[in-house]
Phi, psi and omega in degrees: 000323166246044156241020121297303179288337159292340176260353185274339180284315142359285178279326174278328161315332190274351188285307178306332169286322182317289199287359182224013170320311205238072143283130199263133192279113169313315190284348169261008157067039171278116191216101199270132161307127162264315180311111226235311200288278175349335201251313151324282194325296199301323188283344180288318193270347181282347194041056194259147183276156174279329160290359185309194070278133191218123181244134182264114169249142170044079170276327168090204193277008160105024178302298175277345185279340099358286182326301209274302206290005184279000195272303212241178184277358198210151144222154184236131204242126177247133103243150194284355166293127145285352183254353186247335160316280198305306174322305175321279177334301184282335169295303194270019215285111145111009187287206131272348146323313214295310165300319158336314183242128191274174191198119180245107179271111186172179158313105181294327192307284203277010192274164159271102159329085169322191188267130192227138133279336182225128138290151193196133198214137135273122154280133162251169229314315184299346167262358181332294196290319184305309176295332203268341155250019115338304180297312174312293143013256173351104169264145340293148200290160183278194201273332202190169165199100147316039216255125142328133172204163185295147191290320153353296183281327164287322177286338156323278173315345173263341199310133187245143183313134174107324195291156185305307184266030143321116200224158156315311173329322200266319194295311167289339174270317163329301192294327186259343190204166177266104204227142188226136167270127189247000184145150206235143198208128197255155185342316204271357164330312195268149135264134348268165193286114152338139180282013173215153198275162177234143130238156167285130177228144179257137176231132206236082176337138168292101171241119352254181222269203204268147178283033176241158192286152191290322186288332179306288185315303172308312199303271188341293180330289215303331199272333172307329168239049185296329170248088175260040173267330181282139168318147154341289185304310181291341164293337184262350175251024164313172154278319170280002179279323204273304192329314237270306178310301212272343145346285201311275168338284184315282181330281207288355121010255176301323178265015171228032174041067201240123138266137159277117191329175154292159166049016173326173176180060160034271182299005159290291198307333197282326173298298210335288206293311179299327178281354162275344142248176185256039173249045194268326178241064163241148254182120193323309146357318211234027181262154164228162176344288178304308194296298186315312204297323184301318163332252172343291176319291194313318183290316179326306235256337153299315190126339196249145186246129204267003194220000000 
């Protein structure tokens, strides 16, 4: 009898080691799609080609990714879990998948990114903001991008002037890309479950994209909508705002052989820019694409530059 119970003991132990393989790490934001019909639905909205390559962020234990490699010809999946890679690895171990799938263990955020057509993420939460102007970036641009997100953060990105969550965020992934919310995906879908509902949004780049510089573009945001409830005109007189211009200014300056007037003066050149157009006592909130561009111009046609 008691060498039974030693093997009975034996065994619920490895059942329990089985089951506790995976304590799931907070700080890499793991929340695994459990929900099979969800993980179809996303690979169905993705439109993948049989010729595709689809890079897979944070696959996690292969809920999509078996899904996805079955579309296409190729994936290349970065995660940062070495236990959920090696998990990954042994799923498709002995498939016909197997040859199919790259497996990049690291930070997507800091990888240098192969050649992709489609991206397709859970994302985690924490990384939200970093991938989505990462992808925009990213040359050549992909074909689509498919991503999970906190719901919040998805409704940002569709958010349009006037609306309450209308953002830099909304203004800027606008100018780059065509982004649609495709589905709403609840808590219990996930293991373990998020303390917040998720959605999915298709983001589709603008090919080919708009002919102004990215860094540029973001800089103007940033200072409009650092309040972006306050007029144009009060966003351009902060005092580090005016440093950070007349900084900006002098260097392009200096890198176009510009001599600077005597008496030069910052807050001259910013009306200067602003009476060109009628947006000085309007408020970014309630701006879209042509009024920033309209922006962007009037300084450019001054000298001053956001990057």
């Amino acid at each position: 009898m008691g060498k039974v119970r030693v093997k009975q003991n034996t065994a619920a132990k490895d059942a329990a080691s089985r089951n506790t393989v995976f304590k799931f790490n907070k700080d890499f934001g793991q929340h695994i799609l459990k929900n099979p019909l969800v993980a179809q639905g996303i690979v169905d909205k993705s439109d993948l080609k049989q010729s595709d390559t689809v890079l897979e962020v944070g696959p996690g234990t292969g809920n999509l990714t078996v899904r996805i490699l079955e579309k296409v010809k190729k994936v290349t999946a970065v995660e940062m879990d070495p236990r959920m890679a090696a998990e990954l690895t042994k799923r498709v171990q002995g498939t016909p998948q197997e040859k199919k799938l790259n497996i990049l263990l690291g930070d997507v955020i800091k990888t240098e990114l192969p050649y992709f057509d489609v991206c397709i993420s859970n994302t985690p939460y924490q990384i939200s903001s970093p991938l989505v102007f990462k992808l925009l970036k990213h040359r050549p641009a992909p074909r689509l991008a498919v991503l999970m997100f906190q719901r919040e953060f998805a409704l940002r990105l569709v958010a349009k002037p006037g609306d309450p969550l209308y953002c830099r965020l909304s203004a800027n992934v606008q100018m780059w890309a065509h982004v649609k919310h495709i589905m709403k995906v609840g808590k219990n879908n996930f293991r373990p479950p998020p303390q917040v509902e998720s959605s999915v949004v298709r983001i589709e780049p603008k090919i080919p994209p708009p002919p102004i510089d990215f860094d540029e573009w973001d800089g103007l945001l940033r200072i409009v909508f650092l309040r972006k409830n306050k007029t144009i005109n009060a966003c351009f007189k902060t005092g580090s705002v005016l440093e950070m211009m007349e900084s900006n200014y002098r260097t392009w300056c200096s890198q176009h052989e510009q001599m600077i007037e005597d008496g030069f003066d910052i807050r001259g050149l910013v009306d200067k820019a602003l009476d060109q157009t009628t947006l000085r006592e309007v408020r970014a909130s309630k701006c879209g694409q042509e009024e920033f561009l309209t922006l962007l111009h009037a300084f450019h046609q001054v000298g001053i530059h956001f990057a």
